[in-house]
N, CA and C of each residue as an Amber inpcrd file, in Angstrom:
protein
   174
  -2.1660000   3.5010000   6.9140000  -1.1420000   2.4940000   6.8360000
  -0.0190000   3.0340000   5.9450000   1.2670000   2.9000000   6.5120000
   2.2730000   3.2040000   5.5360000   2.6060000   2.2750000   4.1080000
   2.1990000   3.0090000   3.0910000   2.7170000   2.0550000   1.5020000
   3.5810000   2.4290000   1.0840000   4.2640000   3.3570000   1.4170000
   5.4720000   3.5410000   0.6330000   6.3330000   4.4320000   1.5160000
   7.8350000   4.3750000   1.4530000   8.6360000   5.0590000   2.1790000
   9.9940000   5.6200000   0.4350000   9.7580000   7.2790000   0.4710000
  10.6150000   7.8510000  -0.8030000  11.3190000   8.8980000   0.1890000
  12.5630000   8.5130000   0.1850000  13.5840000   9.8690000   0.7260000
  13.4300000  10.1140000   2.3360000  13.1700000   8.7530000   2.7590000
  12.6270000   9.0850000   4.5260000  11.3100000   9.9260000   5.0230000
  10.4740000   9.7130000   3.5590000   9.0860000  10.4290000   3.9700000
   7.9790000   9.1280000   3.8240000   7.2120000   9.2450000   4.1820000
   6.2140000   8.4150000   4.2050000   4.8730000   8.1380000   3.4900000
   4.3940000   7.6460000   2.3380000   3.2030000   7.8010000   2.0870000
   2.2740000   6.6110000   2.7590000   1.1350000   7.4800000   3.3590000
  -0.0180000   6.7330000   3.6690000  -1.3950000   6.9020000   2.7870000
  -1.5540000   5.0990000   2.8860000  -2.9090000   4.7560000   2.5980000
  -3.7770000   4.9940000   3.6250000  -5.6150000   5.6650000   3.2930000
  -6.2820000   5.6450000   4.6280000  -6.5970000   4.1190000   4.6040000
  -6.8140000   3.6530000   6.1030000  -7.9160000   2.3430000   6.1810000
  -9.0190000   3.1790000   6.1300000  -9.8450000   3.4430000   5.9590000
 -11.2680000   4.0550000   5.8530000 -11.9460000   4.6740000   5.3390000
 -10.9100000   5.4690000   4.1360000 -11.2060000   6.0900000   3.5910000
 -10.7010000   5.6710000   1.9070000 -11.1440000   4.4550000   1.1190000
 -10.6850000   4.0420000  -0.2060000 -10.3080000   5.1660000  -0.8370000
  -9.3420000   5.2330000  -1.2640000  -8.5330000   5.7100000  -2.3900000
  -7.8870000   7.1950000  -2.0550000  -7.9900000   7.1390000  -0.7940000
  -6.9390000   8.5250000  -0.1520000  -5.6370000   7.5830000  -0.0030000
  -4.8150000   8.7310000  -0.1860000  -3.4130000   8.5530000  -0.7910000
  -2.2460000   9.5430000  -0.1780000  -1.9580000   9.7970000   0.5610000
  -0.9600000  10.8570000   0.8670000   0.2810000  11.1920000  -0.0330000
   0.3520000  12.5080000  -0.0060000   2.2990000  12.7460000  -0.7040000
   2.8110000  12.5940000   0.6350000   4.5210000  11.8420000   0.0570000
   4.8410000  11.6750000   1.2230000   5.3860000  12.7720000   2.7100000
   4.9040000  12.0560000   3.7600000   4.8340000  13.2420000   5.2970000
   5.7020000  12.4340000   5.8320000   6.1030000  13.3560000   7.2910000
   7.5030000  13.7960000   8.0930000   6.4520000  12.9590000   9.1090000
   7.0220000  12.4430000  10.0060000   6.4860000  12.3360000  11.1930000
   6.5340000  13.6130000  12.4320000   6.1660000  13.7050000  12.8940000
   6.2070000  15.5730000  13.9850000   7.3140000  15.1920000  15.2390000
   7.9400000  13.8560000  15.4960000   8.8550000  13.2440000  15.7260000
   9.6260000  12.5040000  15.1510000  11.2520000  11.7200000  15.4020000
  11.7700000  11.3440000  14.9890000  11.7410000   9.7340000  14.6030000
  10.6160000   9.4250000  14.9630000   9.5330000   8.0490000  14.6980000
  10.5590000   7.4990000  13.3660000  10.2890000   6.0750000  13.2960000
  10.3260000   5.6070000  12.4140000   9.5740000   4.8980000  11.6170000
   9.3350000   4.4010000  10.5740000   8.0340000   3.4150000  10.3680000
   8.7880000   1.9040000   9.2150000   7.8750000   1.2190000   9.1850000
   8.2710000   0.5260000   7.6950000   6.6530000   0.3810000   7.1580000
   6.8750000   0.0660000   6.2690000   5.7540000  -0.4490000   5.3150000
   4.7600000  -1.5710000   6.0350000   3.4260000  -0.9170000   5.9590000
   2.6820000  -2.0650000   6.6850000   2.2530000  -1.3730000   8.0000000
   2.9710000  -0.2270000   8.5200000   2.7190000  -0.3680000  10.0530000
   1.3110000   0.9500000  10.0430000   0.5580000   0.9420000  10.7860000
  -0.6790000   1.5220000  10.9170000  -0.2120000   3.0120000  11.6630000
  -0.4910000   4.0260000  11.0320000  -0.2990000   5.3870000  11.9970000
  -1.5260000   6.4310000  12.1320000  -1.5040000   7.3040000  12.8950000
  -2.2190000   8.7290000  12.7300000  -1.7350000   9.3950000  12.0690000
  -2.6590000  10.2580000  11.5220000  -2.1770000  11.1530000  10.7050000
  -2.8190000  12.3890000  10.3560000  -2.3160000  13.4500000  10.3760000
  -3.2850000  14.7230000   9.5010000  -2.4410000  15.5420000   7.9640000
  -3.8010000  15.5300000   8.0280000  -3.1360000  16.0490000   6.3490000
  -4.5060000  16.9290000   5.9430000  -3.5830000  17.4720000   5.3570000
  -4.5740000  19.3710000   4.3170000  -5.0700000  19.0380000   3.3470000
  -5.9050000  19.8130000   2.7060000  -5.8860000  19.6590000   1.0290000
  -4.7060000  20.7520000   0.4200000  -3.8550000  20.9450000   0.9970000
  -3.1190000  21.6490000   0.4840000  -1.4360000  20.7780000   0.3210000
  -2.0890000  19.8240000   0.1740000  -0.7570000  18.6140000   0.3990000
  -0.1480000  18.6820000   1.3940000   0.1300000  19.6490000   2.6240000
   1.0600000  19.4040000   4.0620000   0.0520000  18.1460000   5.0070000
   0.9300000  18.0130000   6.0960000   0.2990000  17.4840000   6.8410000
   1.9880000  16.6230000   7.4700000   1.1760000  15.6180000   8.8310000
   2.1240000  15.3020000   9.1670000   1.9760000  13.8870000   9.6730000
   3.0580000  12.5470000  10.7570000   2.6090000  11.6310000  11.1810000
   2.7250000  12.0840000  12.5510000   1.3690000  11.8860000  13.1930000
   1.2590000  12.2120000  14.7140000   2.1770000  10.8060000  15.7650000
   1.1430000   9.7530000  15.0800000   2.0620000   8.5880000  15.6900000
   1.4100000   6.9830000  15.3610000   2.4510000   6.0310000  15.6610000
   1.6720000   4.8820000  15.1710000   0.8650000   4.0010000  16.1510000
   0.6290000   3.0360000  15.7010000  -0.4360000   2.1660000  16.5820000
  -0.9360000   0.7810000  16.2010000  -1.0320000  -0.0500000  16.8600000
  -1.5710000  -1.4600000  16.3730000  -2.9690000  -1.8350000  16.3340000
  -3.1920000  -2.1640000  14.8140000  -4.2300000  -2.2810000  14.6620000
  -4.8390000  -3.5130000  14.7550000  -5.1790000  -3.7500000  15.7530000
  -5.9150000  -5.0490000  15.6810000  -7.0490000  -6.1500000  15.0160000
């Protein structure tokens, strides 16, 4: 889920995973998001990673 938006990057919270936290990521398209909206995502332990895409979570 997106919690925060700094400089047109995105940080995500996991749903599933308590207390993962992303630095904020690019989407791999020109996507937009706001706060709240549910996405995919991959991310490294090397802090990269990216937003694949979003989706409604029901």
């Amino acid at each position: 889920m997106i919690a925060e938006i700094i400089n047109g990057k995105y940080v995500i919270k996991s749903l599933d995973r308590v207390g993962i936290t992303t630095p904020p990521l690019e989407p791999v398209d020109k996507s937009a998001y706001k706060v709240g909206d549910s996405v995919y995502y991959f991310y490294f332990a090397d802090g990269t990673g990216r937003i694949i895409c979003g989706f409604e979570n029901k």
